[in-house]
C-alpha positions in Angstrom: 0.0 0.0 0.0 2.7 2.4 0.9 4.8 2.0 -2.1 1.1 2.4 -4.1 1.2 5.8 -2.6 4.3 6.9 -2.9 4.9 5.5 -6.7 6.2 7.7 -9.2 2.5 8.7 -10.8 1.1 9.0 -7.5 3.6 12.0 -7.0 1.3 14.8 -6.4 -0.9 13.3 -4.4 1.6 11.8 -1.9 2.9 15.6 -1.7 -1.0 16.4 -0.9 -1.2 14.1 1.8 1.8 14.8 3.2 0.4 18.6 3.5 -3.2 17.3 4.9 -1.1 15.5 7.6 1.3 18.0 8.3 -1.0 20.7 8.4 -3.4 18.5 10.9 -0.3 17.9 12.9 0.7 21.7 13.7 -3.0 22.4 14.4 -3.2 20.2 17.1 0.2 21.0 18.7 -0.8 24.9 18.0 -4.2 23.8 19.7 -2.4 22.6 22.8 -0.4 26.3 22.9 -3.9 28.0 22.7 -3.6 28.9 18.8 -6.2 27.7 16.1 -3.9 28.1 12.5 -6.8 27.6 10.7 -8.1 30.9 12.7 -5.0 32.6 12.3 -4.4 31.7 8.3 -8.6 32.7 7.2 -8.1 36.1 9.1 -4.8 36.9 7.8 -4.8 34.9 4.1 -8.3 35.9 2.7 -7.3 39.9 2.3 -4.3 39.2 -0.3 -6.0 37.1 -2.1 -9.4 39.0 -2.1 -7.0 41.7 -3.8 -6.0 39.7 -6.6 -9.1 38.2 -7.7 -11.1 41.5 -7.7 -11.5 42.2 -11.3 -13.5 40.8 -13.9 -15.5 37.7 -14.1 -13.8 36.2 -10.7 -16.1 37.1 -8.3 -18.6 34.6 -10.2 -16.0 32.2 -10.2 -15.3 32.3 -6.1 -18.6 32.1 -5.4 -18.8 28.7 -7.9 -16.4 27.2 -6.3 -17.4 28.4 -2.8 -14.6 30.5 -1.4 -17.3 33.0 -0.3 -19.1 30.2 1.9 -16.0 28.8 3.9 -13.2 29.7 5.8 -9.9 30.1 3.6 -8.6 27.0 4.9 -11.8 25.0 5.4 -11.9 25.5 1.6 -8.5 24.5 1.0 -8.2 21.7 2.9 -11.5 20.4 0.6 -9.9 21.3 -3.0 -6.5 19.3 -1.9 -7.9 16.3 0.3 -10.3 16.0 -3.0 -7.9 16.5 -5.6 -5.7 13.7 -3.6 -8.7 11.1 -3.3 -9.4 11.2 -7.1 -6.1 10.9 -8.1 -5.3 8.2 -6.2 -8.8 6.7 -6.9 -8.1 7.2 -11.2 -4.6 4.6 -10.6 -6.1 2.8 -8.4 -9.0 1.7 -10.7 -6.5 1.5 -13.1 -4.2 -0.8 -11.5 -7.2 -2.7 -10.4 -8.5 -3.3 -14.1 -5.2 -3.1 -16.2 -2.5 -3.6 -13.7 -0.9 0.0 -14.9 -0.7 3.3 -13.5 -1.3 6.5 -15.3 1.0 8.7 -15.9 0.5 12.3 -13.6 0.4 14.3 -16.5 -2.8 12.8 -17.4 -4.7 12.1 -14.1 -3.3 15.5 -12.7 -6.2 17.8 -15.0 -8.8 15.3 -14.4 -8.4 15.2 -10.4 -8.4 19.1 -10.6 -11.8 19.3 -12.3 -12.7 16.6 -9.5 -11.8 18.5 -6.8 -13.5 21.8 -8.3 -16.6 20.0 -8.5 -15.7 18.8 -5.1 -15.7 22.4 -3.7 -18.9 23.7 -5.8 -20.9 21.2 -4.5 -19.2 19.6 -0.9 -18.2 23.3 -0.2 -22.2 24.0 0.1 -23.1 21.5 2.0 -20.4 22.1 4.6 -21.3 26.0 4.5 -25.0 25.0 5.3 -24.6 21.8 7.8 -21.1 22.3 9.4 -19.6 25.8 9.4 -23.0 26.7 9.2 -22.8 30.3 7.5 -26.4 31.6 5.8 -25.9 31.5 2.2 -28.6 33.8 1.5 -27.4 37.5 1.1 -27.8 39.8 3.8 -29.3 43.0 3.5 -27.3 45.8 3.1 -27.6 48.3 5.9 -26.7 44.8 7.8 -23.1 45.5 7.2 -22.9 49.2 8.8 -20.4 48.9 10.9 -18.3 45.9 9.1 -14.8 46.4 8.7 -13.6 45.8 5.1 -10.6 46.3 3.1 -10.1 48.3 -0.2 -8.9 46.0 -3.1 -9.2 48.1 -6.2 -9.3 51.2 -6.7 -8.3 55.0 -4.6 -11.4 55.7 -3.0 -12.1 59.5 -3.2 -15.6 61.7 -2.3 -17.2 61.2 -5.4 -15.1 58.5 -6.9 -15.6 55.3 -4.9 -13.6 52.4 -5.0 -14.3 48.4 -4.6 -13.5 47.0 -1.1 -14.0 43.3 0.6 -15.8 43.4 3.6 -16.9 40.7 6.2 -19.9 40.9 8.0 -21.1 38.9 11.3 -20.6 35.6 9.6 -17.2 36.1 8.3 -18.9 35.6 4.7 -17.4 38.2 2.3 -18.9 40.8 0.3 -17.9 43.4 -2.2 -19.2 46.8 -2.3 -18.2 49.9 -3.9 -17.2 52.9 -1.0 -16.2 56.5 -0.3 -14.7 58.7 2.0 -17.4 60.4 4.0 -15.7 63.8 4.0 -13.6 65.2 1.3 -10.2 65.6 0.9 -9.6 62.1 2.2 -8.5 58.7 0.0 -8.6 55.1 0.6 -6.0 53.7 -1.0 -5.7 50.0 -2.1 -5.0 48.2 1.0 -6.5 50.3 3.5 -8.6 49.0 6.0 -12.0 51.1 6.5 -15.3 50.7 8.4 -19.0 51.0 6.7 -20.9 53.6 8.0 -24.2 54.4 5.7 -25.2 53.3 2.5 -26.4 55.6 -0.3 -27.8 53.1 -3.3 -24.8 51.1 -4.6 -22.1 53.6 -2.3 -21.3 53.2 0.9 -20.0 55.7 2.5 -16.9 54.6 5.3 -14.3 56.2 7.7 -10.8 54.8 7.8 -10.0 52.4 10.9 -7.6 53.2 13.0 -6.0 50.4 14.9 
């Protein structure tokens, strides 16, 4: 079994179980020094990459795949321990019914479309019965007073700028804000709080730590 799992082929998945376990393993002994990685990773983690996919069609694609539902590492450890089962599972039948094992370069794309599917649909379910975040969209004056973080865009009076913010559920949402007096700017990165909403704008105060 071991050398199954650690056979050339079965490369990429070894390394992915390898992570899993390591990972596991410096929760608990962070756990036993009163830290929660997981904790410190989704509040730290989420804001760099919240930056980068900011533009475009990737908001659509986040939500697809249910990064907007789970905890940054919740969903991570989902997309890797199911892009490690089906890869293993693909040489395994293959072994089973032809004795042979499939080369990586093939298995690799079709575990990765697994493991999305994995996410779109396992990622739900987790959201709804285990983490147990409301996937219906809150209303908007429900985030006044949720801290959020500009990721594109200066924000100037008049000329508001896209941020991620997290409300009471730690679910993410992007809205477009503004200083609430002139002569101020928000400037990609900077951390402000929601105060009122004026149709699509909210208007926000920097935060001051």
């Amino acid at each position: 079994m071991f050398a199954f799992l650690v056979a050339q082929p079965n490369l990429p998945y070894a390394i992915c179980l390898a992570l899993v376990i390591t990972f596991a393993i410096f929760e608990i002994v962070a756990l036993f020094a009163g830290i929660s990685l997981s904790n410190v990773v989704d509040t730290w983690a989420p804001w760099g990459m919240d930056q980068d996919l900011a533009e475009g069609n990737k908001h659509s694609l986040m939500e697809w795949l249910s990064l907007d539902k789970l905890p940054l590492v919740i969903w991570f450890l989902l997309a890797v321990i199911s892009f490690c089962i089906a890869g293993y599972s693909l040489n395994l039948a293959s072994i089973f019914y032809h004795s042979i094992y499939i080369p990586e370069v093939f298995t690799m794309p079709i575990a990765m479309v697994i493991a999305c599917i994995s996410c779109r649909y396992l990622g739900v379910l987790l959201a709804k019965y285990v983490v147990k975040r409301p996937l219906h969209n809150l209303k908007n004056e429900d985030l006044s007073g949720c801290l959020g973080t500009i990721t594109l865009g200066c924000a100037m009076k008049g000329n508001p700028g896209e941020a991620v913010v997290k409300d009471s559920y730690q679910s993410r949402h992007y809205v477009l804000v503004e200083p609430d007096i002139e002569g101020v700017e928000f400037k990609e990165g900077s951390q402000v709080v929601l105060l009122r909403n004026h149709g699509r704008v909210w208007s926000a105060t920097q935060f001051n730590y």
